[in-house]
C-alpha positions in Angstrom: 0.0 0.0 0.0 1.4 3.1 -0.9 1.2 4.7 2.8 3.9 7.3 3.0 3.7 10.9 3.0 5.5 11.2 -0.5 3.1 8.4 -1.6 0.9 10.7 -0.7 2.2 14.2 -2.6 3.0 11.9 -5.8 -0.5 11.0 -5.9 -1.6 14.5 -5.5 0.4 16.6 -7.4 3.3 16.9 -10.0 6.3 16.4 -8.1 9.3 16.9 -7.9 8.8 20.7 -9.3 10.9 23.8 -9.8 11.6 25.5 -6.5 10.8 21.8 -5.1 12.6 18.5 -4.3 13.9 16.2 -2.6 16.8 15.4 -0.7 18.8 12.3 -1.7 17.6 11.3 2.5 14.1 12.1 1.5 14.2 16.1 3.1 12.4 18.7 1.3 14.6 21.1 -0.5 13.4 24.3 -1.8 15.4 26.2 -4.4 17.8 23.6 -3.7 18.1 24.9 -0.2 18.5 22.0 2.7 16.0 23.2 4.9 16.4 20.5 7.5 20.2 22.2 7.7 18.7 25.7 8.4 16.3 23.8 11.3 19.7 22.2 12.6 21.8 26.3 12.6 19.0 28.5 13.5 16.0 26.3 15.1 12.7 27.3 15.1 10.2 29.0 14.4 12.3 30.6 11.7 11.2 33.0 9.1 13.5 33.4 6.0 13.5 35.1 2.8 15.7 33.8 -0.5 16.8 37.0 -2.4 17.3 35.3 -5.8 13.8 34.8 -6.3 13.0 38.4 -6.5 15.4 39.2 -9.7 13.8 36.2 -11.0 10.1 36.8 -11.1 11.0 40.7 -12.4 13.2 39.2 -15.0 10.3 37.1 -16.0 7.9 39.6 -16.1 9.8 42.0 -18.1 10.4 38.8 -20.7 6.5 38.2 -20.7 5.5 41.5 -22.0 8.9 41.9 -24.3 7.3 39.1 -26.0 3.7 40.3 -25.9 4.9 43.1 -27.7 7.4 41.6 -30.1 4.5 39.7 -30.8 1.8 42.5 -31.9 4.2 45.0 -32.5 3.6 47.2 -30.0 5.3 50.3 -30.1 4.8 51.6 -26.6 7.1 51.0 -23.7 6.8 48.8 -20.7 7.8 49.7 -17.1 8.1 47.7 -14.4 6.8 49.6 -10.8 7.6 47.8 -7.6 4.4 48.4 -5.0 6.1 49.1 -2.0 3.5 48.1 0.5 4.0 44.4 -0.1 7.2 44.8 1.6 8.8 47.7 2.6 12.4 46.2 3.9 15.7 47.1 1.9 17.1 43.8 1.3 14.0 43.6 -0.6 14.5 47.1 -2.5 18.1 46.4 -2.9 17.5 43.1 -4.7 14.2 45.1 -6.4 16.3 47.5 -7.8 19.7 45.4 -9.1 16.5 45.3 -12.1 16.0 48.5 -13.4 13.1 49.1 -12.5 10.3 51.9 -10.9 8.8 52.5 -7.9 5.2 53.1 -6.5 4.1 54.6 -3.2 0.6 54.3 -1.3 1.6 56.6 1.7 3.6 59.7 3.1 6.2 57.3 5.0 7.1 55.7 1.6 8.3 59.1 0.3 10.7 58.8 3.0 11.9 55.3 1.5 12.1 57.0 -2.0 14.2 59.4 -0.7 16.4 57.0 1.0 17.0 54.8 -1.8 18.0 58.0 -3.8 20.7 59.0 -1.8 22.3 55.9 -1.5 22.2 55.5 -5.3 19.4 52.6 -5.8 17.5 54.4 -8.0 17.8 58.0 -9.7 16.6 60.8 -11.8 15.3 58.4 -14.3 12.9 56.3 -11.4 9.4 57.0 -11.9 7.9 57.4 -8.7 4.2 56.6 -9.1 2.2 58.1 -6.0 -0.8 56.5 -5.3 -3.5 55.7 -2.4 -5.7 59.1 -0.3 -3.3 62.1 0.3 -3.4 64.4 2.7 -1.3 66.3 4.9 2.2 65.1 4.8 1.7 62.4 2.1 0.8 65.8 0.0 3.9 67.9 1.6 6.3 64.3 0.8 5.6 64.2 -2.6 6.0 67.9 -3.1 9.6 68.2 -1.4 10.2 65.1 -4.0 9.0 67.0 -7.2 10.0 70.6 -5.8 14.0 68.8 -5.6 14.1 68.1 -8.9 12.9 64.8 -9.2 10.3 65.2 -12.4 9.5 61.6 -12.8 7.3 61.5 -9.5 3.6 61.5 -11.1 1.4 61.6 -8.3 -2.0 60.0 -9.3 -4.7 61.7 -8.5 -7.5 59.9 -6.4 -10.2 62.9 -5.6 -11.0 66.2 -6.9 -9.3 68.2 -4.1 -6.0 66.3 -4.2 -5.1 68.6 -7.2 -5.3 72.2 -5.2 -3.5 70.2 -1.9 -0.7 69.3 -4.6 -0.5 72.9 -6.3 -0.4 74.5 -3.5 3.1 73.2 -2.6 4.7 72.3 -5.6 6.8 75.2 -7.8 6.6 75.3 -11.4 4.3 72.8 -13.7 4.5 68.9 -12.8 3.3 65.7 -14.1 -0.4 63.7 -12.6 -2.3 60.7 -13.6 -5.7 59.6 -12.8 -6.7 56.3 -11.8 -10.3 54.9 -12.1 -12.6 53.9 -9.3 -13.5 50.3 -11.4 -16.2 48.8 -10.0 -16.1 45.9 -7.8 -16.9 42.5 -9.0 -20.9 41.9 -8.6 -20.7 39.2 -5.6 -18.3 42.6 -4.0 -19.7 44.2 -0.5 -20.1 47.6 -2.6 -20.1 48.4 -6.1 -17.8 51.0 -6.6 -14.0 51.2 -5.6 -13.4 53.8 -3.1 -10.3 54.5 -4.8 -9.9 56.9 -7.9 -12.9 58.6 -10.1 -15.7 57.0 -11.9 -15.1 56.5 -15.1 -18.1 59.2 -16.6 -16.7 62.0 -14.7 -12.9 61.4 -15.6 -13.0 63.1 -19.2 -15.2 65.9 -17.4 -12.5 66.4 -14.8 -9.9 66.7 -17.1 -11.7 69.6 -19.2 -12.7 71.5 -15.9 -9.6 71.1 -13.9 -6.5 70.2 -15.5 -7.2 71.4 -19.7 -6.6 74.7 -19.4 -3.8 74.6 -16.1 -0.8 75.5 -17.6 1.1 73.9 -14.7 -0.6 70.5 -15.0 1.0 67.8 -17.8 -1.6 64.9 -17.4 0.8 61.7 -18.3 -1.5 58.8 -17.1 -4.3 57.0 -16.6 -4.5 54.6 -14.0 -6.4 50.9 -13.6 -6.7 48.8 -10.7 -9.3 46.1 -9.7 -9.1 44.1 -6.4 -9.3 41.0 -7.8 -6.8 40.6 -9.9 -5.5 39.9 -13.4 -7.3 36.7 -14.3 -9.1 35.2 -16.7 -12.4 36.1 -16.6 -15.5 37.9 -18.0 -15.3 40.4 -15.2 -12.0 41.3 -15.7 -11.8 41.9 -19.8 -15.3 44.0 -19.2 -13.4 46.2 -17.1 -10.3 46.6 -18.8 -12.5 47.5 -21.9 -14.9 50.6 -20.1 -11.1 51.5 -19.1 -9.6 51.7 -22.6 -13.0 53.7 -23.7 -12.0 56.0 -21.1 -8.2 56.2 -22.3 -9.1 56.9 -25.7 -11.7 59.6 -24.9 -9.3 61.5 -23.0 -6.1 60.6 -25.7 -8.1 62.1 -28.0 -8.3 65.5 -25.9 -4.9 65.5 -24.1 -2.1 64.7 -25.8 -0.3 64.5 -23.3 -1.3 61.7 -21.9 1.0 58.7 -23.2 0.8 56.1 -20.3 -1.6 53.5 -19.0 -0.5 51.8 -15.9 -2.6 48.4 -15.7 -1.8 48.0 -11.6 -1.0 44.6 -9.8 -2.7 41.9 -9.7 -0.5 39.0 -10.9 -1.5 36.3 -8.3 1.3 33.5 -7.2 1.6 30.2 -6.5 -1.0 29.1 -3.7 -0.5 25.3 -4.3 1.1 22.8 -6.0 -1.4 22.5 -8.4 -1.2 25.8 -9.0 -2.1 26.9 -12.7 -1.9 30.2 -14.5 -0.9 31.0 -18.0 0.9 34.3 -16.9 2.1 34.5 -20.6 -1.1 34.7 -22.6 -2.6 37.2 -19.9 0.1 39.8 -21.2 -0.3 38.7 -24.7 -4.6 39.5 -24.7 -3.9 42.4 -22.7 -1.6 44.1 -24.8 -3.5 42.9 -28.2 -6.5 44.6 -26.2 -4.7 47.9 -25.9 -3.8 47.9 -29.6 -6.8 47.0 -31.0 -8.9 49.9 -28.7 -6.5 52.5 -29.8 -6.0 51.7 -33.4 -9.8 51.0 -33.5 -9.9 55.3 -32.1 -6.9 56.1 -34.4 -4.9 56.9 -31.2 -1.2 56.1 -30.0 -0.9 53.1 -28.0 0.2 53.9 -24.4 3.5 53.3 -22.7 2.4 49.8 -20.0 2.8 50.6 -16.2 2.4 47.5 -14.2 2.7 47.9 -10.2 3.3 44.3 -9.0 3.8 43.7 -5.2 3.0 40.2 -4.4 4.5 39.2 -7.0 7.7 40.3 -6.9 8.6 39.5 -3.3 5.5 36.7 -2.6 7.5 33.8 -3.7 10.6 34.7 -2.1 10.0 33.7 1.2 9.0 30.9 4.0 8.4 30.4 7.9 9.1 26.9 9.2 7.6 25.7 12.9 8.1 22.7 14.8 5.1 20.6 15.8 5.4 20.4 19.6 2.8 18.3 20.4 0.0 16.7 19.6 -3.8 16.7 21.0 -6.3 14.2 20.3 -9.5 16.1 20.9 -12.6 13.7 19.8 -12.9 10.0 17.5 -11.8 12.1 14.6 -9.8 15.6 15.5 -6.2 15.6 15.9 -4.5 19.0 16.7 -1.1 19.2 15.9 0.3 22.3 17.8 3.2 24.3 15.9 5.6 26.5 18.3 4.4 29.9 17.5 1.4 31.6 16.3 -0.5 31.9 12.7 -2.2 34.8 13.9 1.4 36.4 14.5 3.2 35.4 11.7 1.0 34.5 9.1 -1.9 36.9 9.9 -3.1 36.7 6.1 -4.4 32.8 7.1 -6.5 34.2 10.1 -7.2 37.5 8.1 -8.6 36.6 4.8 -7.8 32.9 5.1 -5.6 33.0 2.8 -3.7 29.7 1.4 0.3 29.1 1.0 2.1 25.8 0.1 1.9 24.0 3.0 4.7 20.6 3.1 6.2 18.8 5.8 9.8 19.4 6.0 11.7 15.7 6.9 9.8 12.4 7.6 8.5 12.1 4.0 9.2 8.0 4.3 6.9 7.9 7.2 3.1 7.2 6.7 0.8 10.3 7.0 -2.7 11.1 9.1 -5.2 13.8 8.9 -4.8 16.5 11.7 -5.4 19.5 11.9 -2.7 22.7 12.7 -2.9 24.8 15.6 -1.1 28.0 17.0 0.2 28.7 20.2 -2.1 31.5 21.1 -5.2 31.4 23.6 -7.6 32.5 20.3 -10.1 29.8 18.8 -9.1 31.7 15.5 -5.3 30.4 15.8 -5.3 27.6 12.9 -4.8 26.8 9.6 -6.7 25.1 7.2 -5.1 25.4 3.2 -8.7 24.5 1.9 -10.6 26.9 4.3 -12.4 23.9 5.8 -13.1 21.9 2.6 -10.2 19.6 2.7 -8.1 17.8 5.3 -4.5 18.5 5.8 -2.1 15.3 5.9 1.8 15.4 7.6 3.6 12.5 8.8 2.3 10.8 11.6 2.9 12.5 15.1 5.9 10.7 16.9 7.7 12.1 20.1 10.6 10.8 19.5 10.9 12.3 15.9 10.4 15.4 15.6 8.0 16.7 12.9 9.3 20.3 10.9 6.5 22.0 8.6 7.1 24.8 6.5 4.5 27.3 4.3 5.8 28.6 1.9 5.8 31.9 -0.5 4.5 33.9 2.0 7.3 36.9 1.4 4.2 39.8 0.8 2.4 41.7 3.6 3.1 39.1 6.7 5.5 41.1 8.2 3.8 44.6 7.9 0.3 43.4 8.6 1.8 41.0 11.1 3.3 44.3 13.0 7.7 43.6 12.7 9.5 44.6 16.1 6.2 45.2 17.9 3.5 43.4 20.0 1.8 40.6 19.1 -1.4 39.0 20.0 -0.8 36.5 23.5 2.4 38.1 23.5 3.9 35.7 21.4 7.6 36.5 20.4 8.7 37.1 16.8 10.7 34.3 15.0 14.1 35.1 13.9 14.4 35.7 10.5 17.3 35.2 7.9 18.2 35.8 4.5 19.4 33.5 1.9 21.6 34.9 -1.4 22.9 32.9 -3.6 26.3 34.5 -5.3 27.3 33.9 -8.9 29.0 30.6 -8.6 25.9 29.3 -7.2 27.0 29.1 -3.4 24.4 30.1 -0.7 25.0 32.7 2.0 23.1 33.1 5.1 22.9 36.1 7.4 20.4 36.9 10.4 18.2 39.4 9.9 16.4 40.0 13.1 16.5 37.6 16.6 13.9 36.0 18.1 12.0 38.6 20.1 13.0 38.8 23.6 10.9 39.4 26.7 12.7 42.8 27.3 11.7 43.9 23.7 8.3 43.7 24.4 8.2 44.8 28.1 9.8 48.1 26.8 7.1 48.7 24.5 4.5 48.0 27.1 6.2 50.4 29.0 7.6 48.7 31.7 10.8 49.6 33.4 13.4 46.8 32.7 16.3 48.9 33.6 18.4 46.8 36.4 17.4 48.2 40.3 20.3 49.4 42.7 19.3 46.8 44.6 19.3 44.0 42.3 22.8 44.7 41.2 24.0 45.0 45.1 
C-alpha cells in the first residue's frame, strides 16, 4: 500500500517541481536549499527570505510583455513599478532594484523610503515614482519636497478632486499627474464602486474642468486597478474595456497623456497544483490595448504595471516545529506548531488565505489527517489550506521524531500586517528571521536578519521599566 507521506504528494500533485525536491535522504529542498540544515543552525520558528527569487520573477515579467509586444508590435514602452507596500524592507528594495526598474508609493512614509534609496544611489533621476492611495497632509507635503528637488518623474495619481489644489499648493513650477479609475467591484463585492480613484463618466469631465486649461498641470497617465486581480475572466476583460474607452476619450483631448499603468494583480503560487498562463494574460492584454486604440486612431500607451505580491511573494517561507499533539474527539487531531498563525501568518486568520503548506523531513513515514494549531489562547489560531473543505495530511505525530512543517511563498504583507518589532497577539515572540543569497557561482550565503524577540523587547514597548534596580545589582 502506498502509505507514505510522498506516496501521498506523488498521488496528489506533480512532483518533484521547480523550487521543489527532494533530498537524496528524502528532506524537502526548496530552491535547492536544505531546509532541514537551516532547522539544525537556527532552530525554530524561523522565518526566512531567499533573495534570488526576486530578480527572478521581475526578470520574467519584463520577458513576458517583451514578447507580448514583439509579438503584436507594439510600439509603446513597458515599465516595471515595484508596490512598496508588499514589503517595505531594503534587502527587498536592494534586490528590487539590481533590475532597473520603478517605484510606486501608497503613503507619506514611503516618500521617505524613495528618498532614502535616492541617496544611497538605488534608483535615480530616471525612477518614476508613481504616488498612489488618499493624500493628505504630509503624504501631499512628501511628494511635493520630492517633485520641488528636482525629481520630475514623481507622477502623483490623482485619487479625488481636491488632491489637485492640496498638490498645487506646494509644488513650484508645472509637474506631471495621472488619474486612476474607481473600477467597479466584481458583482458578488460588498459595494459596487471602488473607493479608490474617479468614476469612469466623470474622468474626461474632470480633465476639461480642472486640469485642460492649467498650464502647470501635464496629465501623463491613466491609471487601472481592480481588487481582484489579473485573471481570466468575463469580469475582468469588461473592465479593462470601459477602461480603454475612457483612455481613448481622454487621448483624444490630451495629448499628453501617453501612459496606461494596468496595476498589480499577478496572483502566485498558492498550491502545488497551481495553474496560470501568466504569458497569454500579457499577450490578450496588450493585443487589447492595440486593438482599442488603433480601433480610435490613437497612439498606443506606454504599460505601467505595479506588482507587489509578485515580486517578493515567492521569495519567502516560515518553518515551525510541531510540539505536540492533541487528540480532541474520534476524529480531531490537533497538531500544535511552536508559534502563532495569527502572528506570523496573519493573512491565514485574516482573509484565510492559502500558502504551500509541506512537511519538512519524515516524508518515508506514513501520514494522518490532523489538523494545525497555533500557540495563542484564540479559537481563531489555525490553519486550514482548503478553508475547511479539505483535510491536511503530515507525517504521523511521533515524540521521538520530531516533525518540521514549513508554508511557503508567504514573502508579501506578513511582516507589515503582522506588526515587525512590535507586540503581538498573546504576546507571542517574533521568529528570527534570515536571508538566503545565492552568489554567482551558485553558493548560498546566510545572514540573520532580526533575533527571536525577547521578553525585554516587548516589556519596553508595554512600557515597563526593565532597567536593572540598585538593589538587584547589590
Amino acid at each position: 500500500m502506498n502509505t507514505k507521506y510522498s506516496d501521498l504528494i506523488d498521488q496528489t500533485f506533480y512532483f518533484p517541481q521547480e523550487e521543489f525536491t527532494l533530498s537524496k535522504d528524502n528532506q524537502l529542498q526548496f530552491h535547492n536549499i536544505d531546509l532541514m540544515k537551516l532547522v539544525e543552525q537556527y532552530g525554530t520558528p524561523l522565518k526566512f527570505t531567499y533573495l534570488p527569487q526576486i530578480s527572478k520573477n521581475i526578470r520574467k515579467a519584463k520577458e513576458w510583455f517583451r514578447n507580448a509586444m514583439e509579438k503584436h508590435k507594439y510600439e509603446g514602452k513597458y515599465y516595471y513599478c515595484y508596490c512598496t507596500k508588499s514589503s517595505h524592507f531594503e534587502y527587498i528594495m536592494n534586490e528590487a532594484f539590481k533590475n532597473n526598474i520603478h517605484i510606486e508609493t501608497s503613503a507619506a512614509f514611503d516618500v521617505d523610503i524613495v528618498e532614502n534609496l535616492l541617496k544611497n544611489g538605488k534608483i535615480n533621476k530616471n525612477t518614476y515614482v508613481i504616488c498612489n492611495g488618499f493624500k493628505r497632509d504630509q503624504y501631499i507635503s512628501n511628494i511635493a519636497k520630492l517633485i520641488n528637488s528636482g525629481h520630475n518623474k514623481t507622477i502623483p495619481i490623482i485619487d479625488n478632486y481636491e488632491e489637485l489644489d492640496l498638490l498645487q499648493e506646494q509644488i513650484k513650477g508645472k509637474f506631471k499627474i495621472g488619474i486612476r479609475i474607481a473600477s467597479e467591484e466584481e458583482p458578488k463585492f460588498e459595494f459596487y464602486t471602488s473607493r479608490l480613484g474617479i468614476g469612469y463618466k466623470n474622468i474626461v469631465p474632470f480633465y476639461r474642468k480642472q486640469i485642460q486649461e492649467n498650464k502647470n498641470l501635464e496629465l501623463k497617465m491613466l491609471h487601472f486597478f481592480i481588487n481582484t486581480g489579473i485573471r481570466d475572466t468575463s469580469y475582468y476583460w469588461n473592465e479593462l474595456a470601459k477602461c480603454l474607452k475612457v483612455y481613448v476619450s481622454l487621448k483624444k483631448e490630451c495629448p499628453t497623456l501617453d501612459s496606461l499603468n494596468i496595476g498589480g494583480g499577478f496572483p502566485i503560487k498558492n498550491s502545488l497544483a497551481f495553474e496560470y498562463d501568466y504569458q497569454y494574460m500579457i499577450d490578450e492584454i496588450t493585443n487589447q490595448i492595440k486593438i482599442a486604440c488603433e480601433d480610435a486612431e490613437v497612439d498606443v500607451p506606454n504599460i505601467f504595471t505595479e506588482f507587489g505580491s509578485f515580486t517578493v511573494g515567492e521569495s519567502a517561507g516560515a518553518i515551525y516545529k510541531v510540539l505536540y499533539q492533541k487528540q480532541q474527539n474520534d476524529r480531531e487531531k490537533w497538531n500544535m506548531i511552536d508559534s502563532s498563525f495569527i502572528t506570523t501568518l496573519p493573512d491565514t486568520w485574516a482573509i484565510n488565505k492559502r500558502f504551500i503548506m509541506l512537511a519538512i523531513n519524515r516524508w518515508n513515514d506514513q501520514y494522518e489527517r490532523v489538523l494545525l494549531g497555533g500557540l495563542t489562547c484564540d479559537s481563531d489560531d489555525y490553519y486550514n489550506s482548503e478553508q475547511n473543505l479539505n483535510a491536511i495530511y503530515l507525517p504521523k505525530y511521533n515524540k521521538e521524531k520530531p516533525l518540521y512543517i514549513g508554508f511557503f511563498n508567504t514573502g508579501a504583507y506578513q511582516e507589515t500586517i503582522g506588526g515587525f518589532g512590535g507586540l503581538h497577539h498573546c504576546l507571542i515572540p517574533q521568529p528570527k528571521h534570515i536571508l538566503i543569497d545565492r552568489d554567482e557561482n551558485g553558493f548560498l550565503a546566510t545572514e540573520v536578519f532580526s533575533e527571536m524577540q525577547k521578553a525585554e523587547d516587548v516589556l519596553k514597548i508595554l512600557g515597563y521599566n526593565t532597567a536593572t534596580t540598585e538593589a538587584e545589582k547589590k
